[in-house]
C-alpha positions as CSV (number, residue, x, y, z in Angstrom):
1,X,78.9,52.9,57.3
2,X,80.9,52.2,60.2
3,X,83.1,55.0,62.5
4,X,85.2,53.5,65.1
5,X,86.7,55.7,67.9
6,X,90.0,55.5,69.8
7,X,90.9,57.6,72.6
8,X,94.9,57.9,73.5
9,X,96.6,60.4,75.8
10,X,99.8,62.5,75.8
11,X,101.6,65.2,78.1
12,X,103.5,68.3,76.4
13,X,104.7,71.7,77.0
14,X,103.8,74.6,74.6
15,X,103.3,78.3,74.4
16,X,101.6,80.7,71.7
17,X,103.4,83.1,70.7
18,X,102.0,86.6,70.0
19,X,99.4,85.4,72.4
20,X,98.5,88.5,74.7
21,X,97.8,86.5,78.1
22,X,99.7,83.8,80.3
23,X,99.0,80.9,77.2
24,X,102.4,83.0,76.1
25,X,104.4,81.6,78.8
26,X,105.6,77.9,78.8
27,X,102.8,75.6,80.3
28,X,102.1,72.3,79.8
29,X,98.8,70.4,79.2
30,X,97.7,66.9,79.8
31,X,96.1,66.1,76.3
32,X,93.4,63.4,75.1
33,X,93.0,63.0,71.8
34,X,89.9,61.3,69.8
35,X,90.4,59.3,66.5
36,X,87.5,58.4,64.7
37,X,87.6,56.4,61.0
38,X,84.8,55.0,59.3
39,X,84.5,52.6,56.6
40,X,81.8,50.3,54.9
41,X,83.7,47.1,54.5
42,X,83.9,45.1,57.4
43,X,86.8,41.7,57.2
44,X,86.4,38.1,57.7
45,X,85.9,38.1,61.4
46,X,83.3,41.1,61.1
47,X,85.6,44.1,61.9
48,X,86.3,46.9,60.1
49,X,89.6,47.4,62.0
50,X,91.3,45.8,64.8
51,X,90.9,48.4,67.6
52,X,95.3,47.4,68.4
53,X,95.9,48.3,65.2
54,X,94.7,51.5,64.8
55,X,95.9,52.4,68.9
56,X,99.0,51.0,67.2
57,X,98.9,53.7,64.4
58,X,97.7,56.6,66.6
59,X,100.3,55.7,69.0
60,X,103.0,56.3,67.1
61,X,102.1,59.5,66.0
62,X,101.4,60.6,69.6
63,X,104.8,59.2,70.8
64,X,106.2,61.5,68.5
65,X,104.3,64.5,71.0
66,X,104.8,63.0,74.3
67,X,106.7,64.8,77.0
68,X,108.2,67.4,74.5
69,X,108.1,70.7,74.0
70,X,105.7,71.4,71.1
71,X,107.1,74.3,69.6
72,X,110.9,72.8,68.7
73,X,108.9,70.1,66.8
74,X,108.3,70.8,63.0
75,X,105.7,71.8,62.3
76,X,105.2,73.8,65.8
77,X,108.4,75.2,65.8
78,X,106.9,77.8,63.2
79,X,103.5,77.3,63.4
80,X,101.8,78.0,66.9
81,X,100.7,74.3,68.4
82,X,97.2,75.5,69.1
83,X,94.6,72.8,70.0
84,X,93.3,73.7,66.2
85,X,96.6,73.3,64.7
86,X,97.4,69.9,66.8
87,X,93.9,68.4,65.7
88,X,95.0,69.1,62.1
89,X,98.3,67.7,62.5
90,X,97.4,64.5,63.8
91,X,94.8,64.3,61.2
92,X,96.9,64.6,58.6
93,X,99.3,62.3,60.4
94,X,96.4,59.5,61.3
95,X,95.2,59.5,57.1
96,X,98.7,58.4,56.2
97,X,99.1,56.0,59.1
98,X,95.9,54.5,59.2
99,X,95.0,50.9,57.0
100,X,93.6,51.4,53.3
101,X,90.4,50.1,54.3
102,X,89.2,53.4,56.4
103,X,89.4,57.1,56.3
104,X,90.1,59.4,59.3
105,X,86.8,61.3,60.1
106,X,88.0,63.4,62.7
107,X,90.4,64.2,65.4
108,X,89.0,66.2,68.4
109,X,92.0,67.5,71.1
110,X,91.2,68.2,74.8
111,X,93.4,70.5,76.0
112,X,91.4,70.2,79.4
113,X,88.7,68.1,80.7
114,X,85.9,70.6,79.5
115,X,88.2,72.3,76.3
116,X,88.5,70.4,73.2
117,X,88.9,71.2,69.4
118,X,87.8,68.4,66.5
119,X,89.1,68.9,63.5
120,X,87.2,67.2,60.4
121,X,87.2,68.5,56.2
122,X,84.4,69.1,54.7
């Protein structure tokens, strides 16, 4: 079994509401965000994915994040954009987006250079 990892950046704003500290206020964070797949099948040139393409994939998810405020994007605009509930979202996101020939392992989310979440099932 193979796991690749990709590691893409994005900057938003958020806050978290019902949160009883300054997280309640409007901030913004400077995220990085992991992407790991795995597979067992590697193609003709011995890869099991080109690296572009799945920066390519993860990209466009992020793009959809970058320089916005989180919580007027669906899902976030109901749901607080916690780390936790980013990581899911862009897991869910990546297993859709991602070639046939992997699966999304995990997304971890730093919020900060020593704060992260990964979110995985199982």
């Amino acid at each position: 079994m193979y796991e690749l990892t990709v590691e893409r950046d994005f900057s938003a704003a958020h806050l978290m509401r019902g949160y009883p500290g300054a997280c309640a206020r409007l901030h913004g964070h400077n995220y990085r965000v992991l992407l790991s797949v795995e597979g067992d099948t590697l193609d003709d040139c011995g890869m099991l994915v080109d690296f572009a393409e799945l920066k390519g994939a993860f990209d466009g998810i992020l793009d959809e994040l970058d320089h916005r405020n989180l919580n007027e994007i669906p899902p976030f605009d109901e749901m607080n954009p916690s780390s936790e509930n980013l990581a899911r979202y862009i897991y869910e996101r990546a297993g859709a987006a991602v070639p046939a020939n992997v699966r999304v392992v995990s997304v971890t989310v730093y919020e900060s250079a020593t704060s992260s979440v990964t979110y995985r099932e199982g």
